[in-house]
N, C-alpha and C positions, 0 to 999 in steps of 0.2 A: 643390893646393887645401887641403889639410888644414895644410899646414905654413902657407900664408898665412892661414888662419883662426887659427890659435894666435898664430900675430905679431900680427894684430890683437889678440887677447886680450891679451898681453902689452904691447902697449901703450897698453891702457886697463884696465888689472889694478884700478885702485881703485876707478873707479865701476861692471868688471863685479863685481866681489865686494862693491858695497854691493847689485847689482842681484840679487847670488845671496842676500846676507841678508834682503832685503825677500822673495823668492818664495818661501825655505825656510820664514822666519817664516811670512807667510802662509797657505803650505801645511800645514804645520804645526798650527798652531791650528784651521784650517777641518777636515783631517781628524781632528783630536781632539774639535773638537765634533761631528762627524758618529758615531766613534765613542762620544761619552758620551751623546749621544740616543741609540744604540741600546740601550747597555748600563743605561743607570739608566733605563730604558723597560722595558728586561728583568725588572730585580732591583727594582725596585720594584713593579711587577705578583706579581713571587714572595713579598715583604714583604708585602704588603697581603696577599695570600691565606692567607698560613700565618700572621696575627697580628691583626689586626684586626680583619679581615675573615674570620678561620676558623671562626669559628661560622653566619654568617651562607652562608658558601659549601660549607657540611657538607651530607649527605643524611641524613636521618632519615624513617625507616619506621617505622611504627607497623601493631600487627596485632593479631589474639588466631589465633595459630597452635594447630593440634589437637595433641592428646597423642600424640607419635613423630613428629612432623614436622617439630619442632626442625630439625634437620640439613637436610634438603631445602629447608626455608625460606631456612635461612642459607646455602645454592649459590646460591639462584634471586636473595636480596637482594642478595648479593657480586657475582653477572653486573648485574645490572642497575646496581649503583650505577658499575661499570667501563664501561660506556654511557654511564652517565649523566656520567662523567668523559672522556671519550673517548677511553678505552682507558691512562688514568694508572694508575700502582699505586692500590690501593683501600686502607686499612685500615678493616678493620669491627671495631666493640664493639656489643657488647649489653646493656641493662638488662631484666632480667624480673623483674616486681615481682608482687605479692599485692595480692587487696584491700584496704580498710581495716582497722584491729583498734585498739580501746579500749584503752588502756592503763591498769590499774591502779590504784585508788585515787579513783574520780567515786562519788556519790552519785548512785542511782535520779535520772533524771529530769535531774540536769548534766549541762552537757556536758564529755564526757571528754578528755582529750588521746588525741593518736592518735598510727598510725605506719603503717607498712609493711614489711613481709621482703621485700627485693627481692636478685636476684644480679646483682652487679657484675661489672664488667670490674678484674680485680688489677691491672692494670697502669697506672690513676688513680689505686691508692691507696698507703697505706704503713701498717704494723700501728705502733702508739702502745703499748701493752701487751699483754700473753696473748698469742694465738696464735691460728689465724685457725680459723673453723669447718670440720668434719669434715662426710664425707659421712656414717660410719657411726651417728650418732646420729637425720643426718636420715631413714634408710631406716627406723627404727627405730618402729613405731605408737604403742609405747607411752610410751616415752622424750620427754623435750623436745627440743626441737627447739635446735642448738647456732647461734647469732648474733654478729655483732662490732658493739656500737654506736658512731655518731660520736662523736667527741672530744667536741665542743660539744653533745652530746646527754649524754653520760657525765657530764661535769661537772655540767651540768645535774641530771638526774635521780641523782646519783650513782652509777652502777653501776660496775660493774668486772670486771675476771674473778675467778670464786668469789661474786659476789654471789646470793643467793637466788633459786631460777627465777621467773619471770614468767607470769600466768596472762593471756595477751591473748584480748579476745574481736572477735569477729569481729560489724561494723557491721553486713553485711545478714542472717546467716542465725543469730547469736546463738550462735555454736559457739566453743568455747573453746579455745585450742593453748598451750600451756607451751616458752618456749624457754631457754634458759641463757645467759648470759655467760660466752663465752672469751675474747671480745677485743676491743681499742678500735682503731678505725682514724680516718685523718685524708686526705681528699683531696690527693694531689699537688700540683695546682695547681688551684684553683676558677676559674681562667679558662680553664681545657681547655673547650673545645668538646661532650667528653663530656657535663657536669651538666649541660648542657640539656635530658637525658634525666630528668633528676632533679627532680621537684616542685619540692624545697626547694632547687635549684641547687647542690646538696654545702655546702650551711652547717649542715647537722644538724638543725634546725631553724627554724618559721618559726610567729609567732603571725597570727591571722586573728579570724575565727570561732568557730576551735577552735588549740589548742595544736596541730601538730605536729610529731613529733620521728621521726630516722631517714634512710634509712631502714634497715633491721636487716640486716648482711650474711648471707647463708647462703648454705650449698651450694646449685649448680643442685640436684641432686636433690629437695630440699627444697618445689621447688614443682612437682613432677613428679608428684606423689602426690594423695590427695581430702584428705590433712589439713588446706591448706593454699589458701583460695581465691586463684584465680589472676586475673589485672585485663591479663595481655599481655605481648607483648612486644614493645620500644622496639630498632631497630639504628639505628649512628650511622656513617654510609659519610667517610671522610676522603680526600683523595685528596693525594698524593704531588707539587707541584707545583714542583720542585726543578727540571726542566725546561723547564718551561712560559715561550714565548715570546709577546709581541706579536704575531708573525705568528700562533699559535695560537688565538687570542682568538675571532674567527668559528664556526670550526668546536665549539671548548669549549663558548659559551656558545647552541650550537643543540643541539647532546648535552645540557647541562643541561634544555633547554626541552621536551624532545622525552622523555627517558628517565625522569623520576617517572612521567609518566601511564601510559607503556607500561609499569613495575614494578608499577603498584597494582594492575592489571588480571590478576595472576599468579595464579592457582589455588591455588599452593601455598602461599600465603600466608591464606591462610583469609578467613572472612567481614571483610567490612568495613576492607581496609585502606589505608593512606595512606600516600604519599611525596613530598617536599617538600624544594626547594633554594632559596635566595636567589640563589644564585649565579648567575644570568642578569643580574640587578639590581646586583650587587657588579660583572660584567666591565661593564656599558655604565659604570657609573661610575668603573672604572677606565678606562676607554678615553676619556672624557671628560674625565678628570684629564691623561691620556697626549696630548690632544691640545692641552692648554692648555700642559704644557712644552713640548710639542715648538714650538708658536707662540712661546713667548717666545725659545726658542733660534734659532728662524727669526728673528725681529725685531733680535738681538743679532747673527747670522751675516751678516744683508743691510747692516746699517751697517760689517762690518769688509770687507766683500765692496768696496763703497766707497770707502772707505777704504783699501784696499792697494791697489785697482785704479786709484786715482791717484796713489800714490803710486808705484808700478811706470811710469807713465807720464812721473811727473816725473822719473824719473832715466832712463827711456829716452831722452825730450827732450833730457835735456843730454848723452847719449851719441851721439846723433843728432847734437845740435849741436856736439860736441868733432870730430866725425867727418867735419866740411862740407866741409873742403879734402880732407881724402882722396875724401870721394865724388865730388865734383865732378872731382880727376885722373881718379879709374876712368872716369867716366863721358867725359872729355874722351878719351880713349885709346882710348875704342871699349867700352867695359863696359857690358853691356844691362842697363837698372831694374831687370829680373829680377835678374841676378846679385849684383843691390845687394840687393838684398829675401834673396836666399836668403842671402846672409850674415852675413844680423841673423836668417834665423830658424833656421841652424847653431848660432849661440850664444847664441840662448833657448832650444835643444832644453841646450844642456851647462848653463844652469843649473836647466829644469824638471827634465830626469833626473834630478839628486841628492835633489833635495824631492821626486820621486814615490818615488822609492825610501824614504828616509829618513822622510819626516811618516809611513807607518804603522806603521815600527819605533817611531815615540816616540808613536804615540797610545795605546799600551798603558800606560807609565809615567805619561803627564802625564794619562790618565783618571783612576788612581791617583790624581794627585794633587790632583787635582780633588776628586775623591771624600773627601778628607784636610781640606778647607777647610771653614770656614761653619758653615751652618746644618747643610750634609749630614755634616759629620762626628759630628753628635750621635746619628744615627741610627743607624751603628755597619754604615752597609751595605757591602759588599763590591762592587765593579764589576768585569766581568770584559771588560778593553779588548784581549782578542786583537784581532787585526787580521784580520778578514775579508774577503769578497767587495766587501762593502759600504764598509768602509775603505778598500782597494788603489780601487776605482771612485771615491770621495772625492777620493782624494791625485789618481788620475792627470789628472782632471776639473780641478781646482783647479790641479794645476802645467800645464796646457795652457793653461787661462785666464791663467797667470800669462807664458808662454813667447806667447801671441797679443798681450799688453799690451805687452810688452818689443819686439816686432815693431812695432806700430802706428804707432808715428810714422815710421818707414822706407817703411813702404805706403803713409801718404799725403804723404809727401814726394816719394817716386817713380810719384805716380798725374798730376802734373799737371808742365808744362814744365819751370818751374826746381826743382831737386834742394833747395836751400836759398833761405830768405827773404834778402832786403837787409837789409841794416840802416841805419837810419836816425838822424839826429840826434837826434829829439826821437821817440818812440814815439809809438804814439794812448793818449789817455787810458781806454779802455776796449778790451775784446777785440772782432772783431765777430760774434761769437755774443749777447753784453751789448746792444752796440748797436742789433739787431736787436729785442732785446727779449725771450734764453730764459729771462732771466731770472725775470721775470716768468709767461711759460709753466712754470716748474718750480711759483713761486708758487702758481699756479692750480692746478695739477697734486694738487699737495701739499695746497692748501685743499680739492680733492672727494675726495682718499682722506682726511685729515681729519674729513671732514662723515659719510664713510658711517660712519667704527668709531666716530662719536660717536654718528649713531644707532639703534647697536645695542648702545648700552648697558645696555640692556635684557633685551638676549640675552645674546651671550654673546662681546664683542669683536671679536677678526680670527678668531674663528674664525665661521661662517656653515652654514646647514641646506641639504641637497642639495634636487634634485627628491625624492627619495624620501623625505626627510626626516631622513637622515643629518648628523651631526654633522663638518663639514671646516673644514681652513685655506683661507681664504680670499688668495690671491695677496697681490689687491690694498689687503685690508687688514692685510697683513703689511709687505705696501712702504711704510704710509703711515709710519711713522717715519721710515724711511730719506729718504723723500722729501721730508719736511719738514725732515731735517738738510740734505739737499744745498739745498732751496732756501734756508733760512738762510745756509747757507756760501756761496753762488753770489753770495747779495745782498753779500758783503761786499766783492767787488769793486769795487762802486758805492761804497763808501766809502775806498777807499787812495786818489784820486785827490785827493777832499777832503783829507783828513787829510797827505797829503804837502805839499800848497801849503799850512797852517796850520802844520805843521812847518817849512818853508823860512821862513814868516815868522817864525815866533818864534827860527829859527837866524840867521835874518838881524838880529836886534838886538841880538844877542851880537858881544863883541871878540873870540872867539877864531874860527880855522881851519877846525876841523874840525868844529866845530857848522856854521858855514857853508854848508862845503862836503856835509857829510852833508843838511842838508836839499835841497841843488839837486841834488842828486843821485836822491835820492828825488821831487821833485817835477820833474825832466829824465824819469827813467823810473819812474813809479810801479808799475808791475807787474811790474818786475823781480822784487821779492819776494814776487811774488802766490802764486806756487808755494808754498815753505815756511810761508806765512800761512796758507793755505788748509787745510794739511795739519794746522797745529796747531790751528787754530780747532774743524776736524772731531775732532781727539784728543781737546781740551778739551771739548769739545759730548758726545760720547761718553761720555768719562767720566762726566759730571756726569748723563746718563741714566743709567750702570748704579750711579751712587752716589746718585741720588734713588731709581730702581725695586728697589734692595734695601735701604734704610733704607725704601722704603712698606710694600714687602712687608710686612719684620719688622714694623712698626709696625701693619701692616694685621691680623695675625695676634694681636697683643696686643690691639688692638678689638677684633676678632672673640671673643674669649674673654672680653671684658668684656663685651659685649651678650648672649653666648649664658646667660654665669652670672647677670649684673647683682649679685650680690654673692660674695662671697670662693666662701661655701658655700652653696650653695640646696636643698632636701629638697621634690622634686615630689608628693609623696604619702607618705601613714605611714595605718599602721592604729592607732595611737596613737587613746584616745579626744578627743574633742575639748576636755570640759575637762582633760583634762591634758598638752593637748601644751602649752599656753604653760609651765608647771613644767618640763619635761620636756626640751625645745631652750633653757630657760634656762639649763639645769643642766649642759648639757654639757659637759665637758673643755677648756676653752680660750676658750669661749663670749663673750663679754664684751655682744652684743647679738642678739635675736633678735625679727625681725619678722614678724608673718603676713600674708599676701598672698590675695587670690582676684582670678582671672581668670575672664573671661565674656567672647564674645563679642559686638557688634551689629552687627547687619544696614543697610548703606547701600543708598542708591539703586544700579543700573546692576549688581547681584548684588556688591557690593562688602562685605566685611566687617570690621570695626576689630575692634580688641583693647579692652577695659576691663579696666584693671589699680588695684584697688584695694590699698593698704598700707599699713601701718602706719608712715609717712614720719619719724617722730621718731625711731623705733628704728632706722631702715632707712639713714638719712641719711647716719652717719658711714662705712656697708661698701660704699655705694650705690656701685656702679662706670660712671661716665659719664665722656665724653669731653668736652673743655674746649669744643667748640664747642655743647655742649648746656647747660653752665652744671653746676656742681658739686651732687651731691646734696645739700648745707645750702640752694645755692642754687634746687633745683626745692621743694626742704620747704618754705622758707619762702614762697613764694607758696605752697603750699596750707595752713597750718601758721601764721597769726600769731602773731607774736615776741609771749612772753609766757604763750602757753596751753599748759597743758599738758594732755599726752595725754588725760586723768582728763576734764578740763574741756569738752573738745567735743561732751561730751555737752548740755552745756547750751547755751543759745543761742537766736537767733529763728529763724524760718522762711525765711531769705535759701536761695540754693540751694548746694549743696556746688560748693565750688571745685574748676576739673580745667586740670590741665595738658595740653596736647594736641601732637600734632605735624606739622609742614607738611603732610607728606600726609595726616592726617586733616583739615586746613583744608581742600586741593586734593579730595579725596573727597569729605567733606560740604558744600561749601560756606558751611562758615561760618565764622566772622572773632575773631582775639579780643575779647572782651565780650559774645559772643552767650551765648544762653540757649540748654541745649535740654535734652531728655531723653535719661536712658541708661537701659536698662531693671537693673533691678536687685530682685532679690529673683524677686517675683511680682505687680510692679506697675513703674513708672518713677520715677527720680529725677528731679528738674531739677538742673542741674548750669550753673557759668556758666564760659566759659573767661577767664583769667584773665593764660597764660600759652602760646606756642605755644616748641616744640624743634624740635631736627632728628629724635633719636631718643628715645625711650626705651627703656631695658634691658630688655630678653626680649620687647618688645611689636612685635610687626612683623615681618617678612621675616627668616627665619632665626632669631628666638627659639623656644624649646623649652617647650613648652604640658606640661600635667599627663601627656601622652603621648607626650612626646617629639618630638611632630609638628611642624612650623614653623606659627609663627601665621599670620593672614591677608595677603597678601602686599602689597595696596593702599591699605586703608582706613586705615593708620595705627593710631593707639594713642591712648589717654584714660589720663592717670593720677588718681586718685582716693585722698585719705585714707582708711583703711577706719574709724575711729576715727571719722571725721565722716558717714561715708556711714553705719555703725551706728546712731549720735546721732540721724540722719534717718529711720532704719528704724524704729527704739523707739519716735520722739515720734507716727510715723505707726502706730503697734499693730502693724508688722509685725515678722517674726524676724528677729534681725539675721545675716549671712551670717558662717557658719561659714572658718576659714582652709582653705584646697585645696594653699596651700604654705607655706613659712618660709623668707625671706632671715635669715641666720645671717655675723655680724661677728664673725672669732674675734680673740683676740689676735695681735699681729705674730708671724710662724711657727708658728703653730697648729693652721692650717686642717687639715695632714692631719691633728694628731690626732684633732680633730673629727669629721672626715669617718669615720676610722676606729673611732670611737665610734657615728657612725649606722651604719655597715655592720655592725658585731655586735651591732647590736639585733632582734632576733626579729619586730619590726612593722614593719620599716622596708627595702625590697628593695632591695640595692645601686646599682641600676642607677637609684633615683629622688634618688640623691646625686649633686648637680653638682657638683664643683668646679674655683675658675677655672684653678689653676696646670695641673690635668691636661685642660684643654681646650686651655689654651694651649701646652702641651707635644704634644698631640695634633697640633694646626694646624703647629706650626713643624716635626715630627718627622716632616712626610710628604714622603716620599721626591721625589715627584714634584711638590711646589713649594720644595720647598728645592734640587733638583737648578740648575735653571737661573740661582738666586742666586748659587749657587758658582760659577758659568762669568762672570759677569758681571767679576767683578774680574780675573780672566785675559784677557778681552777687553779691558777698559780697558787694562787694563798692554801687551799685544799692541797696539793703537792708538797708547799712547805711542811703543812703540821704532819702529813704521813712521814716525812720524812725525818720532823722531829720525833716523833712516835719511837720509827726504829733505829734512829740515833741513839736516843736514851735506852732503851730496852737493850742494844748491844754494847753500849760505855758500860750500862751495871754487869750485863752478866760476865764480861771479858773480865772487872776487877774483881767481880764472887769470883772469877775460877781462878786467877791468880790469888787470893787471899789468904795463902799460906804463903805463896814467893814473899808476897810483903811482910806477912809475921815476921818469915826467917830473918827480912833484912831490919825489922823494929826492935827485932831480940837480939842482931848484930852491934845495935846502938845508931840505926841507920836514922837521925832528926823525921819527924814526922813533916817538917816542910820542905826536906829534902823531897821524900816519898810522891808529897802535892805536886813536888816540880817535874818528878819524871812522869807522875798522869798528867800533867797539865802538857808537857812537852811531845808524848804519846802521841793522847787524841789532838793536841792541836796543829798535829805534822799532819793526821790524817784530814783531816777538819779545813785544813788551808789549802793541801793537794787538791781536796774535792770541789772547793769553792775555783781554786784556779783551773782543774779542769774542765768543770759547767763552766767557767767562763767560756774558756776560747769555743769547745764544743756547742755549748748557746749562739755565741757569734757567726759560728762557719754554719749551722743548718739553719739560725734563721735566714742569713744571705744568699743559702741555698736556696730553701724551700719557700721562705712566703711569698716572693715572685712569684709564685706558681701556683699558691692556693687563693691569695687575693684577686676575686673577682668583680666584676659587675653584677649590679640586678638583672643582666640578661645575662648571663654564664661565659662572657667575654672577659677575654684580659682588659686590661683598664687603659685607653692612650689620655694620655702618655703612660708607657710603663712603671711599675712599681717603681720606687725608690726606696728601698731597705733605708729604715728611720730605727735607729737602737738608743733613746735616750737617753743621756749617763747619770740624772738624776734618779731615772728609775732603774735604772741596772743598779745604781748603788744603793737606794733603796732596796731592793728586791734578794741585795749579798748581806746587807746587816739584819732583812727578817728572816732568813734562811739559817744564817748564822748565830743570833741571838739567842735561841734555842739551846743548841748545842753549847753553845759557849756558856750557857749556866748553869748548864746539867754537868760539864765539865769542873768548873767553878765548884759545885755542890758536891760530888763525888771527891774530889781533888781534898775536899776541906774535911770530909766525914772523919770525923771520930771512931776506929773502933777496937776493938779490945784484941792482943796477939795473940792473948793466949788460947782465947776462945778457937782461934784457925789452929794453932797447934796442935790442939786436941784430935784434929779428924782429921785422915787422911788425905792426901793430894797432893796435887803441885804440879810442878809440869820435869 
């Protein structure tokens, strides 16, 4: 048994070992992407927790612990923050700070700059000069009390070590403490998670109200005593997440939910105290980030699924078909169908085993190198593609699918009477599955999964809300890609039959041969070449999906940071006085425009609310960051903005109503049209306002822009934009007060921006975090682990798509010329030139070879334009505002047709050229 199974093998050695490079491939790739969704699901949940997200998934305790129970507090805070983590390493710091105290040098009656003695955790900081304070001064009643000030305070105030002591007085009880300068320190890094514990967030200072400076490092001891009034003490619980898996995420984020309330309630924690974590909030969004890759990866995995699984079928086919006369002896001899069957699936087991074994040994490397490409290689992550439980169950799943493919045509050849089909003269012009009409059935298929992720595009794609109201992949609108490519490719059946008899005629007006004979040939059997058509059309079609949905992406991410800023640099708030913040953002480092802006809400019908964004459009104009389907900022200015006036002059004027630009969905909200009239309230009365001009979006206004708090504007009503220069003009002439600026769009010079940016963040009135800018948003969006992951897997799929499809291009160019290989004799023994012969195979397959390439195209074109709108999401399972922009690059579309094509064309080439002997085909029977 075993030695006639190896004969057999041996004597179909080339199509089984194109049939083992198609299942290794396959298996392959399918267990590498199974392994990089595990693992950059893993490591990018660990990413986000320990960086961006580390502050917000911290636990902070807040108390006023009694005098000796320091220690006992900080067991009881340490147990519980370890709850509250689900038993991860915990790391705890502490800030325990002092009241307020007066600093120095205020007149009776001003107001004084302040500070605070607070004891740090050493290991935020790093000594700048001197030497860090002593316990033994602080024990000391009479002695001053020894401090290290911040850098940025130091400088400031000029202190130093050896400076003259400081006489601070104390804001509520009026009692006076004397402390010394030993030393200047400087925060580690002021993005630690710690300064959160810190009023001033470790910048030394912050102007308000009052000057604050500090705060003043000392010994714990220091505030242990009655010299020194004590305001609590702040722990900051970290938790060690170096571990931490996706499958973890449940359990974590109900220990978060569950463990603050149960800590605050701790006796030993004294009156009054509080505990508090984001991080219930940080895992649902990460887990909703985690399920939109892990959807795009499904979408990408079911089209290659597709795709290999017919391409495994077309070379089973013609393994099947090389095989007819032998099966048909077996079976003449007395050889039962079974034994026919079990000997096609003897040697699918010999080539599934290699590819189950082998794809998990290489899904470790090629995760690697996945990990190495794209967008995800900026992010600097590590993936760790051991091959687990999960992998080995991938491979062996996938090479069994691939070893049940490679059987199929043998089961249903040997399920009904005759073992093999007749062959006939002239074929039928269509298959009868076509006939019957599945084609059309996929059609349909394909138009209601389709219909459903269009609409829910609202929600949140193919992914869909459980009964419980859980966030899942959704099957069937995961399939709808895939099913819209196979019904594309299915219909293109329907057209070889055409296109063959319009080839024959135009070959039939030519003097030569082989043009002749190639189109009667093609329009005799037009589906001869439906196979290898089919295979490249889906390659082509393929590609041009993962090369439109990662050119939207990237594209989608560059809007998205233009809408969220709307100019280079944006400053949401300053304590800056009002008249001099315009001096003030003029003058800064690099500056070259700066405009002031207020936003205000109104109220629609149906609980609906717009945005009103009034600004300063002349200035605003040239940084204004809008996309081309919204028309250019010179171009929204000057409809509100007539050409010729300037800023100065809008003040003057009649009584007509201030012009606004508006956008579709505040037309579809409000119901009104442009050239209507209406009011916007404004001040402490209403404008009239007439629209003038309607967009798609405007910048920061709408779904997803970032209001004076950060918060996303009103999600339905749309946006109003307004000159604030004309809307003032309106305010004055009416006695009312004209509306003060709440933000400033800031145009720096080309490569500026961070200086600037870094200009407002060491300003004392100005809190870092009310600085947008666009390059660090737009760095933020492309540098997230879990939407750049699945971009990188896309160009691997494509290329894995080409070579399957090279695979069964070549396997069906040979076997079509072996079964013609007596028609050629006859016509070599007619005197027919052997470069004539080249010309009709060259002419053949490259009629089929070009149809396929021009049909992937357009097919590629119309479902990415369809579909990746509607699979490109957000990290929170939202469509993206501004909406997709379908981006199809033509350098890589044409790259993507010469590697598809390359293949083919030298297997072509190769065949076209072979050498081989007439008389050897004369000999044995055939032909058609």
């Amino acid at each position: 048994m075993t030695g006639f199974v190896l004969l057999r093998v041996r004597a179909h050695r080339l199509l089984l070992a194109a049939a083992l490079l198609a299942v290794l491939l396959t298996t392959a790739i399918l267990t590498t992407l199974a392994a990089f969704s595990g693992a950059i699901g893993d490591a990018a949940l660990r990413h986000t927790l320990r960086t961006r997200s580390a502050a917000p998934a911290a636990l902070v305790v807040r108390t006023q612990v009694p005098a000796g129970e320091q220690e006992a507090a900080r067991r009881v805070v340490r147990e519980g923050a370890r709850r509250t983590f689900d038993g991860l390493p915990v790391r705890l710091r502490s800030l325990a700070r002092s009241g307020t105290y007066a600093l120095p040098g205020a007149a009776h009656g001003d107001r004084p700059d302040l500070t605070r003695l607070a004891a740090l955790d050493r290991s935020g900081i790093r000594l700048a000069k001197g030497s860090w304070p002593g316990g033994a001064s602080a024990g000391d009643a009479k002695g001053p009390i020894e401090v290290a000030v911040p850098e940025t305070a130091a400088a400031k105030l000029r202190l130093g070590p050896g400076a003259r002591p400081l006489t601070l007085t104390d804001r509520l009880t009026g009692h006076d403490v004397t402390v010394r300068v030993t030393g200047v320190y400087r925060p580690a890094d002021t993005a630690d998670p710690y300064w959160q514990l810190d009023e001033l967030g470790g910048r030394g200072l912050r102007k308000g109200d009052f000057m604050t400076y500090g705060p003043l490092l000392v010994d714990p001891a220091a505030l242990t005593g009655s010299r020194v009034s004590a305001d609590g003490t702040q722990w900051l619980a970290t938790a060690d997440f170096r571990t931490v898996t996706t499958e973890r995420v449940g359990a974590l984020r109900e220990a978060a939910r569950k463990g603050p309330a149960a800590l605050a309630k701790k006796s030993a924690l004294g009156g009054n105290p509080s505990a508090a974590t984001a991080l219930p909030d940080v895992l649902d969004r990460a887990e909703r980030a985690l399920l939109v890759s892990r959807s795009t990866l499904l979408i990408v995995a079911l089209q290659l699924i597709m795709l290999a699984g017919y391409a495994l079928l077309l070379v089973a086919r013609l393994l099947f078909a090389e095989r007819g006369g032998e099966t048909e002896l077996l079976l003449a001899r007395g050889a039962a169908r079974g034994r026919v069957v079990w000997f096609a699936a003897v040697e699918a087991l010999l080539l599934a085993l290699p590819a189950a074994v082998l794809a998990p040994l290489l899904a470790g490397p090629l995760t690697g190198l996945l990990a190495g490409q794209g967008a995800l290689a900026r992010t600097g992550l590590r993936l760790d593609g051991a091959a687990g439980a999960t992998v080995w169950a991938a491979a062996a799943i996938t090479a069994s699918g691939c070893a049940l493919a490679v059987v199929a045509p043998a089961l249903s050849a040997t399920s009904g009477r005759r073992s093999a089909p007749r062959r006939s003269v002239r074929a039928s012009a269509l298959p009868a599955p076509l006939r019957a009409g599945a084609d059309v059935g996929l059609l349909v298929i394909a138009a209601v999964a389709y219909w459903q992720v269009n609409s829910r595009t609202s929600g949140a794609g193919a992914l869909t809300d459980d009964r419980s109201g859980r966030l899942g992949v959704d099957p069937l609108l995961v399939a709808a890609p895939a099913l819209a490519l196979l019904a594309g490719t299915v219909v293109t059946l329907r057209l070889l039959p055409p296109a063959a008899r319009v080839a024959e005629r135009y070959a039939a007006k030519g003097r030569g041969l082989s043009g002749a004979l190639a189109g009667w040939q093609l329009s005799r059997r037009p589906l001869r070449g439906a196979g290898p058509v089919l295979l490249l059309v889906l390659a082509v079609a393929m590609g041009m999906l993962a090369i439109g949905q990662g050119a939207s992406w990237d594209r989608s991410q560059e809007d998205q940071a233009d809408f969220r800023a709307g100019a280079p640099v944006r400053v949401l708030g300053s304590r800056v006085p009002d008249g001099e913040q315009a001096r003030v953002f003029a003058a800064l480092p690099g500056v070259r425009g700066a405009a002031p802006a207020v936003r205000f809400p109104m109220d629609l019908s149906d609980d609906r609310q717009a945005t009103v964004l009034a600004l300063d459009l002349a200035r605003a104009a040239p940084g204004m960051l809008t996309r081309e389907d919204s028309g250019s900022g010179e171009e929204i200015a000057g409809a509100l903005v007539p050409e010729g006036r300037e800023p100065e002059g809008r003040a003057s004027g009649g009584s007509s109503p201030v012009r606004a630009v508006v956008t579709d969905a505040f037309l579809r909200a409000s119901g009104a049209r442009v050239g209507a009239r209406l009011d916007v309230p404004a001040g402490s009365g209403e404008l009239p306002v007439r629209i003038v001009k309607a967009v798609r979006q405007v910048p920061t206004a709408g779904t997803g822009g970032s209001g004076p708090d950060g918060d996303a504007a009103a999600a339905d009503g749309g946006a109003v934009l307004l000159d604030l220069p004309a809307v003032n003009a309106r305010l004055t002439r009416a006695g009312e007060k004209p509306l003060a600026p709440t933000e400033w769009w800031l145009t720096p010079r080309p490569g500026a921006a961070d200086r600037t940016a870094a200009a407002l963040r060491a300003r004392p009135d100005i809190d870092p975090e009310q600085v947008l800018v666009r390059e660090e948003i737009a760095d933020e969006l492309r540098d997230d682990p879990l939407g750049a992951g699945p971009q990188s897997a896309l160009l691997a799929v494509a290329a894995a798509a080409a070579a399957l499809a090279a695979v069964g291009f070549a396997v069906s160019a040979a076997a079509s010329l072996r079964e013609r290989s007596a028609e050629f004799a006859v016509l070599r023994a007619l005197g027919a030139p052997r470069r004539r012969l080249a010309r009709l195979i060259a002419a053949e397959q490259g009629f089929l070879l070009g149809l396929a390439l021009l049909v992937g195209l357009g097919l590629g074109a119309v479902l990415t334009r369809a579909v990746v709108p509607l699979i490109v999401l957000t990290g929170d399972a939202a469509q993206p505002v501004p909406p997709v922009l379908v981006e199809l690059p033509l350098s890589h579309v044409a790259a993507l047709l010469t590697g598809v094509a390359a293949v083919p064309l030298l297997i072509v080439a190769a065949l076209a050229l072979r050498r081989g002997d007439p008389t050897v085909s004369l000999r044995h029977e055939g032909g058609n």
